[in-house]
C-alpha positions in Angstrom: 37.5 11.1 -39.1 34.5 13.9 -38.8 33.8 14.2 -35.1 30.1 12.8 -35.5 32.0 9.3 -36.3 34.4 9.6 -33.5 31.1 10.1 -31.2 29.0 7.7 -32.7 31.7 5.3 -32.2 31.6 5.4 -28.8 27.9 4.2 -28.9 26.8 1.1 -29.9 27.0 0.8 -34.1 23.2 -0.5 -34.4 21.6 2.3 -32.9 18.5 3.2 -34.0 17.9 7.1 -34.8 16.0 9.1 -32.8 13.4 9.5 -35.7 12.9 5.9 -36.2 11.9 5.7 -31.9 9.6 9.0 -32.4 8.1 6.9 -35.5 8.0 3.9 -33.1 6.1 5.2 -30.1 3.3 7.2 -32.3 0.8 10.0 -30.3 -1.8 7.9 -28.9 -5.3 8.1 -29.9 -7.7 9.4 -27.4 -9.8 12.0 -26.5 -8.4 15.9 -26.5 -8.7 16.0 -22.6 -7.6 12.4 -21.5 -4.8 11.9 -19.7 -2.0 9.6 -20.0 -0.5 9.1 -16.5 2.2 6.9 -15.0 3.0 5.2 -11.6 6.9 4.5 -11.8 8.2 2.8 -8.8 12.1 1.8 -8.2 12.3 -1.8 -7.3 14.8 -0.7 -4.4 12.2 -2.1 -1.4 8.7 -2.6 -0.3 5.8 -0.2 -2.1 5.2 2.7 0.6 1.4 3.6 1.2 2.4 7.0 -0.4 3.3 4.8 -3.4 -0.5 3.4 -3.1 -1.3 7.1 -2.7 0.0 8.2 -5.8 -0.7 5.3 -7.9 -4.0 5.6 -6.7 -4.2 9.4 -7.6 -2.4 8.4 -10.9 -4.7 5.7 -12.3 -8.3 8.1 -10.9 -6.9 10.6 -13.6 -6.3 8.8 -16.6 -9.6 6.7 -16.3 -12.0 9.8 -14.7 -10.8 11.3 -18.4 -11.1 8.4 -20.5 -7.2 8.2 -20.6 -4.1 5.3 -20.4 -2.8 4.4 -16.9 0.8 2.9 -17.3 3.4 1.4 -14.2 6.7 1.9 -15.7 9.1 -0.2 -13.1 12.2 2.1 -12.8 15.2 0.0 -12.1 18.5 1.7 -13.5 19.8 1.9 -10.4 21.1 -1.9 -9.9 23.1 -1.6 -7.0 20.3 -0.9 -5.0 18.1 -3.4 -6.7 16.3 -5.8 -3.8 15.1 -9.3 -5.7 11.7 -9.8 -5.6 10.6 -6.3 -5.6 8.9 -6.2 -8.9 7.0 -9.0 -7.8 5.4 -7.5 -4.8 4.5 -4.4 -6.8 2.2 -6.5 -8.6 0.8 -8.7 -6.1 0.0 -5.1 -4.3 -1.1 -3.4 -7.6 -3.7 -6.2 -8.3 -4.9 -6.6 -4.5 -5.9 -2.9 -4.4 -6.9 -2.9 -7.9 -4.3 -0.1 -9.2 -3.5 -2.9 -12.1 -2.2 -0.7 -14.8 -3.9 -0.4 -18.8 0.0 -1.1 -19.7 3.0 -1.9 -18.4 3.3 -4.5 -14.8 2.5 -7.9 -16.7 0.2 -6.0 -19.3 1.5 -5.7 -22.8 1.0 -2.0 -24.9 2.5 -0.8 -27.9 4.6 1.9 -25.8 6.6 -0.8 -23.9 8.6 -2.5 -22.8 7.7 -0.6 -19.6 10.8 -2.0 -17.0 13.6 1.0 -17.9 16.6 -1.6 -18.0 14.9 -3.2 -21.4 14.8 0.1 -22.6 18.9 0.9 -23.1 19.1 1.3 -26.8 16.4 3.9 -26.8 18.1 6.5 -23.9 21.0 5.6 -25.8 19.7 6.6 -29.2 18.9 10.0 -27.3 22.1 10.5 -25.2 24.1 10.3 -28.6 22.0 12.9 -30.1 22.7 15.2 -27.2 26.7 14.9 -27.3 26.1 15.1 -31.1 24.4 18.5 -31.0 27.3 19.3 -28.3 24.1 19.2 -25.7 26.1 16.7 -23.9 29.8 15.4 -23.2 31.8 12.9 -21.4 33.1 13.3 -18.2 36.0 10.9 -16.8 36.6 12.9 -13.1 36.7 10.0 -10.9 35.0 9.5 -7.3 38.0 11.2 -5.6 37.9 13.9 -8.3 34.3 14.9 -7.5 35.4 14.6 -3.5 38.4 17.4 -3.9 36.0 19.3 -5.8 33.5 19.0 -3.2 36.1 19.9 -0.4 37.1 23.2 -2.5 33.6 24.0 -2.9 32.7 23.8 1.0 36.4 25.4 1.8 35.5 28.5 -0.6 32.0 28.3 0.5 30.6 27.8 -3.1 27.6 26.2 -4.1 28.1 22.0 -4.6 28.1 20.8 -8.0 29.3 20.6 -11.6 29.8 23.9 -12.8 32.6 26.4 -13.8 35.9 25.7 -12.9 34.7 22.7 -11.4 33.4 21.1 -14.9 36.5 19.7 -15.5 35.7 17.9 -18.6 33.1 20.4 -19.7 35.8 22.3 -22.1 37.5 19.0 -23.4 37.8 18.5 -27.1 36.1 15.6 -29.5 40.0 14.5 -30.1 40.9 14.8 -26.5 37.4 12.5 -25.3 38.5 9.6 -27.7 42.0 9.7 -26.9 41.2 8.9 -23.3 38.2 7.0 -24.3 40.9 4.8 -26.6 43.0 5.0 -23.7 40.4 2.5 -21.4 39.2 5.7 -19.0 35.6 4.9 -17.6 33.2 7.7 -18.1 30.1 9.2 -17.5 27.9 12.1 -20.2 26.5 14.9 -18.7 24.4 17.3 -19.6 25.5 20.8 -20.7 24.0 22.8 -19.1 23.0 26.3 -21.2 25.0 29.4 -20.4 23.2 33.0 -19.9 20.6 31.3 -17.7 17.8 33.9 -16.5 18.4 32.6 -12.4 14.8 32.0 -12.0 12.3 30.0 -13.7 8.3 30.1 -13.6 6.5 26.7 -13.7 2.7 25.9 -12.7 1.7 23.0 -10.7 -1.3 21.3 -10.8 -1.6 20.9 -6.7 0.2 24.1 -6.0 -0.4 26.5 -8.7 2.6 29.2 -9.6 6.0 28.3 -8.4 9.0 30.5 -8.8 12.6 28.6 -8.4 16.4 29.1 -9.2 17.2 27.6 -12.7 19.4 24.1 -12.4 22.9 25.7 -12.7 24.8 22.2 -12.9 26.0 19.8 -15.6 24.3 17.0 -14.3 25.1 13.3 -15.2 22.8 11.5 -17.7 24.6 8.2 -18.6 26.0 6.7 -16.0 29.7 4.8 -16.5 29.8 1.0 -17.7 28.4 -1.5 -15.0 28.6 -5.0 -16.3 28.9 -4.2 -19.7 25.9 -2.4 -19.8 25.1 1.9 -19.5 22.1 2.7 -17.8 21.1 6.4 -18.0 20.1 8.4 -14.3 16.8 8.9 -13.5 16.9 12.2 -14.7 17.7 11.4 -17.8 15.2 8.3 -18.1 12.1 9.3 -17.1 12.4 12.4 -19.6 12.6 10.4 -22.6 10.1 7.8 -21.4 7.5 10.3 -20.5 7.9 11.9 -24.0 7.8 8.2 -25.6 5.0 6.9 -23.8 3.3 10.2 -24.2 2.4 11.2 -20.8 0.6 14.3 -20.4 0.5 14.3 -16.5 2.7 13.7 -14.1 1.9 13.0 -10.7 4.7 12.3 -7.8 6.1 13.0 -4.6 6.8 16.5 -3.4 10.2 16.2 -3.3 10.6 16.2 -6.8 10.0 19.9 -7.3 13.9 20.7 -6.9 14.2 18.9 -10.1 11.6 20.4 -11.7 14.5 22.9 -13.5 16.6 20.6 -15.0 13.9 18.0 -16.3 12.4 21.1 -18.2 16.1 21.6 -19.6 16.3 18.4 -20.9 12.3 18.7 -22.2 13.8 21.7 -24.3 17.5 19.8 -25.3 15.7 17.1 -26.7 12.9 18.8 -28.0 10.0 17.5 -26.1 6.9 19.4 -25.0 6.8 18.7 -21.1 4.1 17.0 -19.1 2.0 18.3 -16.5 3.4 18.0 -12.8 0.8 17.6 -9.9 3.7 17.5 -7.0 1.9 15.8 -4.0 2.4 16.2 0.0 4.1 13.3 1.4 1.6 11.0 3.8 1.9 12.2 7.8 2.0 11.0 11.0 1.6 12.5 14.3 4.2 11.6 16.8 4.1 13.8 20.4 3.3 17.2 19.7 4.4 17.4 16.4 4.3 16.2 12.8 6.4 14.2 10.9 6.4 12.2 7.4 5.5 8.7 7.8 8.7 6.1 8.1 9.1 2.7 6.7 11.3 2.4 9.2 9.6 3.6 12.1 6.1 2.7 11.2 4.9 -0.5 10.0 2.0 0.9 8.5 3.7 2.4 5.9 4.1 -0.6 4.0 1.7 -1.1 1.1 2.0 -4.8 2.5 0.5 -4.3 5.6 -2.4 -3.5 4.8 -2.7 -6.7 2.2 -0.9 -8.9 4.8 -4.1 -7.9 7.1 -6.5 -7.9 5.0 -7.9 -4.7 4.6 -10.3 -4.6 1.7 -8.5 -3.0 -1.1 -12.3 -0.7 -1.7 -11.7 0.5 2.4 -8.3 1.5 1.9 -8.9 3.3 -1.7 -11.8 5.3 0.5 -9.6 6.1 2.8 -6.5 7.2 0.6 -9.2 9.0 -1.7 -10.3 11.1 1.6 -7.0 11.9 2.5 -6.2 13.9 -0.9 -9.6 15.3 -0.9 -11.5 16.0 2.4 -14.7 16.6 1.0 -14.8 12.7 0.2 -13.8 11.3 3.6 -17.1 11.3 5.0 -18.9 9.9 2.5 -20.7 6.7 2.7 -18.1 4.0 0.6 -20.0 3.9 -2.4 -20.7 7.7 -2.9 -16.6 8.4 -2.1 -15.4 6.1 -4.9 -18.3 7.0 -7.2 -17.2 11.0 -6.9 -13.7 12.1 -8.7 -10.9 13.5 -6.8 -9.3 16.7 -7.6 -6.0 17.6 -7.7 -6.3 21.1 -7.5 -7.9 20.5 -4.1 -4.8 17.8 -3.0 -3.4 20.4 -0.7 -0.1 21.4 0.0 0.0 20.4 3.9 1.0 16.5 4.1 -2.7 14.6 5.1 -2.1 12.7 8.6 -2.4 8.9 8.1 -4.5 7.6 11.2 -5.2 4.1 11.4 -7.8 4.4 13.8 -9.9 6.0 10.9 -8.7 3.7 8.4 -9.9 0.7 11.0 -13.4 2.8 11.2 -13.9 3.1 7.4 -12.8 -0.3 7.1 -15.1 -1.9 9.4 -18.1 0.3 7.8 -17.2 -1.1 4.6 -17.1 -4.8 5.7 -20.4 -4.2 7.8 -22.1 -3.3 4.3 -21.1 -6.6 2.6 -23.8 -9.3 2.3 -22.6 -12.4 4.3 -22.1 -13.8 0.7 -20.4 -11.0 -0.5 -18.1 -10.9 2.9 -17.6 -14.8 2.4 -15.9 -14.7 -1.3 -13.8 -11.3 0.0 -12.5 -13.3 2.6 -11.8 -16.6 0.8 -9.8 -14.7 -1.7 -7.6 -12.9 1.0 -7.3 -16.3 2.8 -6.1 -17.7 0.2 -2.6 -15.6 -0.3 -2.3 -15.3 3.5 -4.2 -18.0 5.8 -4.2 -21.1 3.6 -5.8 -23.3 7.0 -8.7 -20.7 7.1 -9.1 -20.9 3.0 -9.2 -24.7 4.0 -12.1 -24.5 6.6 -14.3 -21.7 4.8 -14.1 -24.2 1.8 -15.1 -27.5 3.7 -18.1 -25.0 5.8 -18.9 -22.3 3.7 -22.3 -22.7 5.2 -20.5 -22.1 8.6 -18.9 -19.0 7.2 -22.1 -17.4 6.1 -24.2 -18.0 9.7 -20.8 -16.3 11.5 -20.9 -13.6 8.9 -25.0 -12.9 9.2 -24.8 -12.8 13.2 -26.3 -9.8 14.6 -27.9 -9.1 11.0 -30.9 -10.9 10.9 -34.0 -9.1 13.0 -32.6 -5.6 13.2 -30.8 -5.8 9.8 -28.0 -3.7 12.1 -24.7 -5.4 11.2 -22.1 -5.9 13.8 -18.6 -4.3 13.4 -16.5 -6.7 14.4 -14.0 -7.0 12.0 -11.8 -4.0 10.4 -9.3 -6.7 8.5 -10.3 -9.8 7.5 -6.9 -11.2 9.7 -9.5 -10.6 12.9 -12.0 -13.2 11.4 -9.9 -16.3 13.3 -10.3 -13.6 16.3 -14.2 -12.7 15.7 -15.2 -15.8 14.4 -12.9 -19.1 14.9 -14.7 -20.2 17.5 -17.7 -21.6 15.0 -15.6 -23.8 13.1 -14.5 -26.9 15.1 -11.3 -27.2 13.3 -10.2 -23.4 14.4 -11.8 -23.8 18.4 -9.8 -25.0 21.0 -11.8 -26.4 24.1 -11.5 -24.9 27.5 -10.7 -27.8 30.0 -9.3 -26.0 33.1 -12.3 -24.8 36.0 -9.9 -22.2 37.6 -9.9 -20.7 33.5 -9.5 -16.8 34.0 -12.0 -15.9 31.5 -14.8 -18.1 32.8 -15.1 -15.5 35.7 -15.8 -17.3 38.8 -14.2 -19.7 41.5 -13.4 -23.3 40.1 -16.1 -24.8 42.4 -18.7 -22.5 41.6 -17.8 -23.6 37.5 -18.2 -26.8 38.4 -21.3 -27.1 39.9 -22.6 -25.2 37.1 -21.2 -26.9 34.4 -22.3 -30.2 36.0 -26.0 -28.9 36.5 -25.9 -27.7 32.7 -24.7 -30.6 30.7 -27.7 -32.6 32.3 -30.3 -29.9 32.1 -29.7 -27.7 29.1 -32.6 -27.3 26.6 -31.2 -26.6 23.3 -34.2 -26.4 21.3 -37.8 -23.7 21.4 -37.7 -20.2 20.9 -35.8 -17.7 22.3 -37.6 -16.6 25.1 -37.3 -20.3 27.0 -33.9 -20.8 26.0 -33.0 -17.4 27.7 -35.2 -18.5 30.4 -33.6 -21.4 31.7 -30.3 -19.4 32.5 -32.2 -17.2 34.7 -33.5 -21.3 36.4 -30.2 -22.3 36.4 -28.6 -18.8 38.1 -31.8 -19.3 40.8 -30.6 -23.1 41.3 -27.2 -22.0 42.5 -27.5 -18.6 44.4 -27.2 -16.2 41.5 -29.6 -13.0 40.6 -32.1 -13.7 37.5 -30.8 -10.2 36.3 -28.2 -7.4 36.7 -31.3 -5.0 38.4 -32.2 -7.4 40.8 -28.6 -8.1 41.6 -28.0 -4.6 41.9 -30.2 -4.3 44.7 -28.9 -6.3 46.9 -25.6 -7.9 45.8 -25.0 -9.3 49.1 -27.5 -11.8 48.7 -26.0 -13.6 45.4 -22.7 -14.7 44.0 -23.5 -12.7 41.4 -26.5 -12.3 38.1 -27.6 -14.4 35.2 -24.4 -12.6 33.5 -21.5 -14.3 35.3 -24.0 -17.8 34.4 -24.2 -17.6 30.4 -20.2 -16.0 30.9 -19.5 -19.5 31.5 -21.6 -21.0 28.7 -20.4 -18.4 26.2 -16.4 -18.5 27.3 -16.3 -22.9 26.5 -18.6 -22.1 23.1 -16.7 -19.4 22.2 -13.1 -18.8 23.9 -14.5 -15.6 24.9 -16.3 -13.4 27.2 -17.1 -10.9 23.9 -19.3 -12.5 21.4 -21.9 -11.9 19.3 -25.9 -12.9 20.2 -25.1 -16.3 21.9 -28.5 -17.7 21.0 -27.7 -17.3 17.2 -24.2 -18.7 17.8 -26.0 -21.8 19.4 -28.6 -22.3 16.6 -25.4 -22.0 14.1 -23.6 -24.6 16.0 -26.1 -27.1 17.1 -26.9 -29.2 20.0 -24.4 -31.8 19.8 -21.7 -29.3 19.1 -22.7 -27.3 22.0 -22.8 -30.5 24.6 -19.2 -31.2 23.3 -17.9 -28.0 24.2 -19.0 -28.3 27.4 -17.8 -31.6 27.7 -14.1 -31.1 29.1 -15.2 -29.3 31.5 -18.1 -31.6 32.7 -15.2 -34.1 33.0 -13.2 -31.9 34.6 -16.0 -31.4 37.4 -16.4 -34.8 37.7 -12.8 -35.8 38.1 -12.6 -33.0 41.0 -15.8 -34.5 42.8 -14.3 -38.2 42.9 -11.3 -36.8 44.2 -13.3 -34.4 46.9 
């Protein structure tokens, strides 16, 4: 037998060629300068904000060029698989509108875009490579590699494949099959070329020239049998889907750029022009005095999640991100930042500090722009994947919604900036749905701000005088009657003056109105939030406490 049937015999017989899958997955057809870029997350946890990052850098150049943005899901290493992964990469993908042109749900002629569907094509390639004697198998075991290892660090020698330590790297066709035959589990590696110059020049879109030591090691491609099935390592993987898919830019994480070296040996093994790479700066955080990369496990904002599970609109959070990799745009007002492209060449090589105080500021800018209509169907469709009783009320009172929404608007046309996520609408504006308000019933309540009996005697005045209806002006007026009527100042100035003589101004008065309408001593123009309510409303919030007064003067 010719060795090119012994190999091929330890592939799969109906392998396709490599010709028939370059015939398969033709160029694409777009303009000379487009882009073709990918987002390729593992489905081994939660999407990280640098994921978002990245994506978001990913999918701005393919469409700023009139290219193809694909999400390739990257899932060859099952043992570190989490279930439901994939899922959330799309529910986040589609909240912050990074929904890909192929791959995540969306079909394309380059697919199937989820690696594991893809095993007969990496296979088609690794065959070619221990063909061309480009590749061979390896059976050193686990304890193997560790003895090597331990002779490495005892002779103080790099770690790694190489040399002596490439066991398998000398062993003949006959000699592979007879242990193959034999039932030994293996691995293919990479042979790596000999006469290597010891440094190779690349150029990076983000940081321009880089100089590195050549990959020295016979690294593994194909990794052994797992449940009857042979996965190839990512290495290996996203070499001969790039090529495939034809992506002409690259963008990812920083910590790539060892691996720059061998991915460009495997570019020229298999015969593939290689991509651009735009290597980014990993996403900051300041901690103390220093700096250090942000942490899923330290920082909760480092979910992609977090941000959907609050409700921070997707457009806030792409300003933000899009400010981070370019400076120039963080500034902006919303629709000028989204509107102008980002450049990679001015990314930086200094990972940008993530500061959710800013985020929180852009955020609530970006909310405070909305119409209340526009605000109203942005929060419905966040309520609706995360508070399904709010989604409920702003359904039944959409007409509620809209008054909370246009408080402090109308007049001045100055919006309030209440809410930085819509998760702080129950917060900001609960209170004018009946269904979301909880009445306040106790006199000696901490946030009504004064004794129980002084409350009482209020309260008791109030429910039997109140004017609900005329203009502003009177209905102001009547809480500076009412603070006369029981030994408080008309104002703050004339308290001022002599705060001896009065339990206190107007102020502490409407605190008590405002705390039973509103469950707070913060809230927005109280007149407005009475017109929204109405009278009867109004009267009934006041109600348990009126009773409450009551009850204590029978008693007394």
């Amino acid at each position: 037998m010719q060795d090119r049937d012994v190999i091929d015999s330890w592939f799969p017989a109906d392998l396709r060629s490599c010709e028939v899958w370059e015939e398969h997955f033709a160029p694409r057809r777009l303009p000379p300068d487009a882009h073709v870029t990918r987002f390729a997350p593992s489905p081994t946890g939660s999407v990280h904000l640098g994921g978002l990052y990245v994506a978001l850098l990913a999918q701005e150049a393919a469409r700023r060029s009139g290219g193809t943005y694909v999400v390739r899901i990257e899932d060859t290493d099952k043992r570190r698989e989490v279930a439901g992964a994939a899922e959330e990469f799309a529910r986040v993908f589609g909240y912050f509108g990074l929904d890909p042109d192929e791959g995540s749900g969306r079909a394309g002629a380059w697919g199937p875009y989820v690696q594991s569907d893809r095993e007969g094509i990496y296979l088609s390639y690794v065959r070619e490579l221990v063909r061309t004697r480009q590749a061979y198998p390896c059976f050193c075991s686990p304890e193997v590699l560790a003895e090597n290892a331990a002779g490495q660090q005892q002779s103080r020698s790099p770690l790694g494949y190489y040399g002596k330590w490439a066991r398998c790297r000398g062993l003949s066709v006959e000699r592979a099959q007879e242990r193959i035959a034999a039932g030994e589990e293996f691995t293919v590696r990479f042979r790596c070329p000999v006469g290597l110059p010891g440094r190779v020049r690349f150029r990076d879109r983000v940081r321009g020239a880089l100089t590195m030591l050549d990959n020295g090691n016979d690294v593994v491609i194909l990794k052994s049998a797992e449940q009857g099935r042979r996965l190839p390592t990512y290495h290996f993987a996203h070499v001969v889907d790039d090529h495939l898919m034809r992506v002409t830019l690259v963008i990812r994480g920083e910590e790539w750029i060892s691996s720059l070296p061998v991915h460009h040996q495997l570019h020229r093994a298999l015969g593939f022009t290689p991509p651009q790479y735009a290597h980014i700066a990993p996403l900051m955080k300041v901690e103390g005095s220093s700096r250090r990369k942000l942490s899923k496990r330290k920082d909760p904002e480092s979910a992609a999640a977090f941000y959907l599970t609050a409700g921070y609109p997707a457009q806030a959070v792409r300003h933000y991100l899009r400010g981070l990799a370019n400076s120039r745009l963080a500034d902006l007002p919303a629709d000028r930042a989204l509107a102008e492209p980002v450049r990679l060449e001015e990314a930086g090589t200094a990972g940008p500090m993530v500061d959710l105080g800013k985020l929180r500021s852009v955020s609530r800018d970006y909310i405070a722009s909305l119409s209340p209509d526009e605000a109203l169907r942005a929060l419905s469709a966040w309520a609706g994947g995360n508070d399904p009783g709010l989604a409920r009320v702003l359904r039944a009172r959409p007409d509620l919604a809209v008054q909370a929404l246009e408080i402090g608007r109308s007049g001045t046309g100055t919006p309030r900036k209440d809410l930085a996520c819509w998760s702080e609408f129950r917060r900001a504006y609960g209170f004018f749905f009946p269904e979301l308000h909880t009445p306040v019933g106790a006199l000696d309540d901490a946030r009504l701000g004064l004794p129980a009996r002084q409350v009482a005697e209020l309260v008791t005045d109030l429910a039997g005088s109140y004017r609900h209806a005329g203009p502003a002006e009177d209905w102001y007026a009547q809480w500076r009657d009412l603070a006369q009527r029981h030994g408080f100042a008309p104002d703050v100035r004339t308290y001022r003056a002599d705060p001896q003589a009065y339990h206190g101004s107007v102020r502490e008065v409407v605190n008590v109105l405002r705390v039973c309408v509103t469950g707070t001593d913060r809230s927005p123009d109280l007149f407005q939030v009475t017109r929204a309510l109405g009278e009867a409303e109004l009267l009934g919030r006041l109600r348990p406490l009126a009773d409450a007064a009551a009850a204590e003067h029978a008693i007394a």
